[in-house]
C-alpha distance (Angstrom), angle and dihedral (degrees) to the residues before:
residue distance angle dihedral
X1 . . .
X2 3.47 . .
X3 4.43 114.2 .
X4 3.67 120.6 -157.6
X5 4.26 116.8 -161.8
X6 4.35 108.1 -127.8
X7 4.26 88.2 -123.6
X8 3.91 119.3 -160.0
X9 3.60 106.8 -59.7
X10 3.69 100.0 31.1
X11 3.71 86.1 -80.3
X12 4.04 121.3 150.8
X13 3.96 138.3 -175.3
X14 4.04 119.9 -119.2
X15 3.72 102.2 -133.3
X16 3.20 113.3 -116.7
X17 3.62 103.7 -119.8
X18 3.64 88.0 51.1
X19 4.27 86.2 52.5
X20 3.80 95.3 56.5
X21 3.72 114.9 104.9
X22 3.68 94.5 1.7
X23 3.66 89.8 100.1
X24 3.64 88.5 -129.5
X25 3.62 123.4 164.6
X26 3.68 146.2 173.2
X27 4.01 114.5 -74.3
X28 3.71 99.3 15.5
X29 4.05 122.9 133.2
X30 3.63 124.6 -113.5
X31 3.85 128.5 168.0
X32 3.99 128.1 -124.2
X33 3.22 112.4 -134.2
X34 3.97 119.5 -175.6
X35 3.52 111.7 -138.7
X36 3.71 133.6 170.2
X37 4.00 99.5 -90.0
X38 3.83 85.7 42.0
X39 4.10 136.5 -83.5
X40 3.71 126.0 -11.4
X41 3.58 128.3 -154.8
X42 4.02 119.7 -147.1
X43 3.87 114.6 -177.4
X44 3.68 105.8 -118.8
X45 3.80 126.2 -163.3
X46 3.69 123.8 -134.8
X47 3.26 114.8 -153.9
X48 4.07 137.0 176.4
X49 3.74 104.0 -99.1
X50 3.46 99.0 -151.6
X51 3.60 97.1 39.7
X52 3.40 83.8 52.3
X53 3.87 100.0 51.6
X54 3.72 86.3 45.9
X55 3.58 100.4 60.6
X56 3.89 94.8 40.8
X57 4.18 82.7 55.5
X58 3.48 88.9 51.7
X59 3.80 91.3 53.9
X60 3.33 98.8 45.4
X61 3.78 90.4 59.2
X62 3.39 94.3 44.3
X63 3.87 90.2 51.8
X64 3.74 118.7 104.7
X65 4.31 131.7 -173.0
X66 3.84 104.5 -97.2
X67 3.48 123.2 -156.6
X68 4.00 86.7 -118.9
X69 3.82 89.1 47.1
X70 4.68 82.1 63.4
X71 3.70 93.2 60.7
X72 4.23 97.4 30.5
X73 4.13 108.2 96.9
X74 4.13 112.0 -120.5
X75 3.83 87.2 -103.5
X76 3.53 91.1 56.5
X77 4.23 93.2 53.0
X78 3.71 87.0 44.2
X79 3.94 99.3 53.5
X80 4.05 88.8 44.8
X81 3.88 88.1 51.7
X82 3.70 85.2 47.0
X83 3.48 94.0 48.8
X84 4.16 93.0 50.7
X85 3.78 86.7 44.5
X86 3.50 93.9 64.4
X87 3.90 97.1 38.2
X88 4.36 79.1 57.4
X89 3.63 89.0 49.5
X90 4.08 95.6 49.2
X91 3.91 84.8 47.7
X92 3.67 89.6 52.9
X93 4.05 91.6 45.5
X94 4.31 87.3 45.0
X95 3.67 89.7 54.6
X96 3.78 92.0 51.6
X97 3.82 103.8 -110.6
X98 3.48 108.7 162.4
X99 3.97 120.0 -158.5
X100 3.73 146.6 140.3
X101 3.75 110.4 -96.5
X102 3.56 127.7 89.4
X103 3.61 136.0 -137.2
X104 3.50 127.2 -159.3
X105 3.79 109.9 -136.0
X106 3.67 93.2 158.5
X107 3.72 96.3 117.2
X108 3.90 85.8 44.3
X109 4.16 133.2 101.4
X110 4.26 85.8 -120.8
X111 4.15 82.2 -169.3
X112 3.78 88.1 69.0
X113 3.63 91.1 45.9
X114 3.43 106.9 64.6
């Protein structure tokens, strides 16, 4: 069981044990989440939105039909776009971008990421 002390603030400490390979680091975002055994934390990227937008324009134009892309189902397209979406954004976030929108990268590997 690992305690943390509520500190001035509201603030708390991430065990340590809990920290290691999370990738977690000084000054990134999560999100609380109240749930019914208490708060959850979700690590949250914050990207630059219009850096962001930018490069997935650029992409898009750049993007051509495939002969794998005729015999690959829509779902299939869409997860890989998904996929390179959130490599952009982790590029974005590694090069110190700083925005307002949030991605959800809770279902994610973050160690591949960044």
């Amino acid at each position: 069981m690992n305690l943390v002390k509520v500190k001035p603030k509201f603030q708390v400490t991430i065990p340590a044990n809990l920290r290691k390979g999370t990738n977690l680091q000084e000054g990134d975002f999560m999100e609380a989440v109240r749930i019914d055994e208490g708060i959850l934390f979700k690590f949250k990227l914050v990207v630059d939105r219009n850096t962001i937008v930018d490069r997935i324009a650029s992409t898009l134009m750049e993007a051509r039909e495939s002969r794998e892309d005729k015999i690959r189902s829509e779902d299939e397209i869409m997860e890989d776009t998904s996929r390179k979406f959130l490599h952009h954004a982790a590029n974005v976030m590694h090069e110190g971008s700083i925005g307002l929108q949030c991605l959800d990268i809770s279902g994610t590997n973050r160690r591949h990421l960044s």
